[in-house]
Steps between C-alpha positions, in 0.01 A plus 500: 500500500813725556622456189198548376469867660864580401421436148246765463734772634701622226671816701769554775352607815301354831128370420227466762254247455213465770378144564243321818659235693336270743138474577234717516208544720156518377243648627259281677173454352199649734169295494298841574268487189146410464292398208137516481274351277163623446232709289394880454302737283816710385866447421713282283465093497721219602798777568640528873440867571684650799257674782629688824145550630153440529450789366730421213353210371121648477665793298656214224250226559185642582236318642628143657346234662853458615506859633440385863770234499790745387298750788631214733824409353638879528333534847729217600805638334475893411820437284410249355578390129146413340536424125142388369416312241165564269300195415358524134138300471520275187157491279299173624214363306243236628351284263162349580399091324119596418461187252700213432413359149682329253710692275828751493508805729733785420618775774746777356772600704650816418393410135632148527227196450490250744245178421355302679334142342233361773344192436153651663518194742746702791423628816525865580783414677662262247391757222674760763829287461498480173464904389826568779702190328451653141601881615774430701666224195405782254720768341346720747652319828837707489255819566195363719395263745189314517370356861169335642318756613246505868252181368508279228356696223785793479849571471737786476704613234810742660768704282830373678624824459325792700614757224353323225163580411229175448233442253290256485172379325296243436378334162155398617243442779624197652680753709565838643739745561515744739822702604543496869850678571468596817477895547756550886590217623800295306451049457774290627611492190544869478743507820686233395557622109659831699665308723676240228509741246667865621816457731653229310452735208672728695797291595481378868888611562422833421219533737543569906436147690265557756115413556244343268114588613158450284260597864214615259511143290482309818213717639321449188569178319199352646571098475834357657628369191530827315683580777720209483574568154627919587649407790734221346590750172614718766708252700656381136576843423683558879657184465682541137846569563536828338209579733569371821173748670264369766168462404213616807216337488188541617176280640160496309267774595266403807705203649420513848526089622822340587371235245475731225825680568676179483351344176522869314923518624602124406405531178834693458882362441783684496822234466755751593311758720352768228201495649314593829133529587299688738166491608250747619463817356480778753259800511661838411427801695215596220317174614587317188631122480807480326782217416792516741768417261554871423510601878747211515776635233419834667650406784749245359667812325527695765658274739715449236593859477580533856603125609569347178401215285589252709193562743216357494206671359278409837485531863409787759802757431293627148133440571279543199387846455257663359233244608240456792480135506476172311206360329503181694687480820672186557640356800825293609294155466408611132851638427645189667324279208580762212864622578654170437331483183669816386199699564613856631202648692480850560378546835327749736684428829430718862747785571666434186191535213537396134815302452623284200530152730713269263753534244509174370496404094268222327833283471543142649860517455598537853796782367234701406263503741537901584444781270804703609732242430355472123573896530833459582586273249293685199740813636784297487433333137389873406837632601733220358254493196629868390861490668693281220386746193822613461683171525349364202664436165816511744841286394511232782858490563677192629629718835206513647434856485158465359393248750655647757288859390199331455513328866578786657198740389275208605712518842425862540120453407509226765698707778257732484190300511685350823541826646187615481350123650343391226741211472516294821839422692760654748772461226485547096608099516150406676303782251659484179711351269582567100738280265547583174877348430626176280308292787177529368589652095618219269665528208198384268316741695762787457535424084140515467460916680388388807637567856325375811408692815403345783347704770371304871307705764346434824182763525466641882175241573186714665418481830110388502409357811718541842455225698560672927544172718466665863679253759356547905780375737549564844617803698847507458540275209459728233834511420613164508175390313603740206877396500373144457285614181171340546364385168104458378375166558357364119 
């Protein structure tokens, strides 16, 4: 390389050339952003818009049936980073079997022909079967969807795409067609479409991790399994790796039974964490019932602002605010069936009032039982995600000095994840440890581009319950009772 740098200089004199040595240290990433989903009579669709306020997002959005549930999120967190996300309402179409006779139907989809042969012999509902068979096989299918509809006798035709305008007509009387988009209130398949369909457009790196919420969905999806179906988009979103957000999810509206609590939350999975669930909705100060999950980043981001990401988003420290009580008030022996389910309850508890009362995910992988340890490790992957930029399309050397550069920003990333206790252990040994040397990078590996990383971390666990075993010994024997270190008998 010397000679390299000598050859280029064709004069006597000194030269200066300015180079970087050693490793750098990134920025870490922050996990103080949230994202909500929902619908309004103004503003721009599917694109996360930045609000400060309350006031803020009725001046760009309008009218909201969300309105009350960013009301709650900034009461929880005044500073707060809202970016919300307008659901567009795709054209829907219900088509109505008055007559099944013998013969070919034809329905025109955006001015393609779809037919339909019946044999006159069917059954509404085999008739039914029949009509959504041919228009979702035909040259229409890339465009529309065709489902059963409430009874036998109908079905729905759906434009996939919200921005796309439908048509669609009928060639005689052996049915109807009415156009039933609905005129507020976005399907399930609305949410989802904005939810699949606008930040991966945007490019999940360049987008702030942080908070995934779709209260207004949850509050109005009316049967469990459209609920299922938004709620698990959103927990495959949070969970793609150039994602890595939590997704907050709520209960159905008017859940009030242990029972029902339980079979609406273990309908969820989240393998690796990127999903928690709380149940009731509170009541605002204006009287109105509203989904917690947007007092819950509320107050998630601002313990993070003043204790960090590595705290739970729970407990008595930051009550819920905003809020007079909770829609249902549960007790211990309810919460004692629920928590270990990964239910988090928000409670109304004496001397302390509204409280989030769990912090646990939907996972059954025991690593991933808390939400804050999923935070810490989306803020990690966030960090070390961005940190290598400049290190690619680097020569790997055979001294090590790549490797060695490489390790050491992870190192640094690490160090201060210790330091701050997200990363359990007295020494960097018991929290941390990064390789990135011949060890674990093989030649075939090393001819092919590719250099391996490895990064192992010990999250700080959560303390949940605290278990105070009081001992009664005799006078005088206190301290001779202690010094022996009596133990809880199983």
């Amino acid at each position: 390389m010397v000679s390299t740098t000598f050859a280029s200089l064709t004069r006597p004199g000194t030269f200066l050339v300015e180079t970087t040595a050693g490793y750098r240290a990134p920025e870490l990433a922050s996990f103080n952003t949230v994202y909500m989903v929902g619908s309004s009579t103004s503003g721009d669709y599917n694109t996360p818009t930045l609000c400060v306020n309350l006031t803020d997002f009725i001046n760009q959005f309008g009218s909201s049936p969300s309105e009350a549930s960013v009301k709650l999120f900034f009461r929880n967190d005044r500073q707060g980073k809202l970016f919300f996300l307008r659901t567009q309402i795709a054209d829907l179409f219900e088509v109505t079997i008055a007559d099944v006779t013998a013969g070919d139907v034809v329905i025109t989809i955006n001015g393609t022909t779809v037919t339909t042969t019946l044999l006159g012999s069917e059954t509404d509902a085999e008739a039914q079967a029949k009509y959504i068979l041919a228009i979702n096989a035909s040259a229409i299918a890339s465009a529309v969807t065709a489902v059963a509809g409430d009874s036998d006798d109908t079905f729905l035709i759906r434009s996939d795409n919200p921005a796309t305008a439908l048509t669609v007509t009928e060639s005689d009387d052996d049915i109807t067609v009415e156009d039933i988009t609905p005129e507020s209130l976005p399907t399930a398949a609305d949410y989802i479409y904005a939810v699949e369909n606008t930040f991966d457009a945007l490019g999940g790196k360049n987008l702030e991790q942080g908070f995934l919420i779709a209260p207004e969905g949850f509050q109005n999806l009316a049967t469990a399994s459209d609920r299922l179906a938004l709620g698990t988009a959103m927990e495959n979103l949070c969970a793609d790796k150039d994602f890595d957000w939590l997704a907050l999810v709520d209960c159905g509206p008017n859940l009030t039974t242990v029972a029902q609590v339980q079979s609406d939350g273990q309908q969820y999975s989240t393998p690796q964490g990127h999903l928690a669930y709380y149940a009731p909705y509170v009541i605002d100060l204006e009287d109105g019932v509203v989904p917690s999950s947007a007092a819950i980043a509320g107050l998630a981001t601002r313990r993070y602002r003043t204790q960090g990401f590595h705290q739970p988003p729970a407990g008595a420290q930051f009550p819920v605010q905003g809020v007079k009580d909770v829609q249902t008030r549960f007790g211990n022996t309810q919460q004692s069936v629920l928590n270990p389910l990964g239910v988090n309850l928000v409670r109304f508890l004496l001397n302390l009032g509204v409280v989030a009362w769990g912090a646990r995910t939907r996972s059954s992988n025991s690593f991933y039982t808390f939400v804050n340890t999923r935070v810490i490790l989306n803020a990690l992957n966030g960090t070390l995600r961005d940190a290598f930029d400049y290190e690619i399309f680097s020569t790997v050397d055979g001294f090590g000095i790549l490797f060695s550069r490489i390790q050491e920003t992870a190192r640094s990333i690490c160090r201060r994840f210790w330091l701050s206790g997200a990363f359990y252990g007295q020494t960097e040994q018991e929290a941390f440890a990064c390789i990135c040397d011949r060890s674990n990078n093989q030649a075939d590996d090393l001819e092919n581009g590719n250099v391996l990383l490895e990064v192992y971390v010990a999250p700080s666990p959560t303390l949940e319950k605290l278990l105070v075993n009081t001992i009664r010994v005799g006078i005088g024997q206190v301290e001779s009772a202690a010094a022996a270190g009596q133990t809880i008998e199983n």
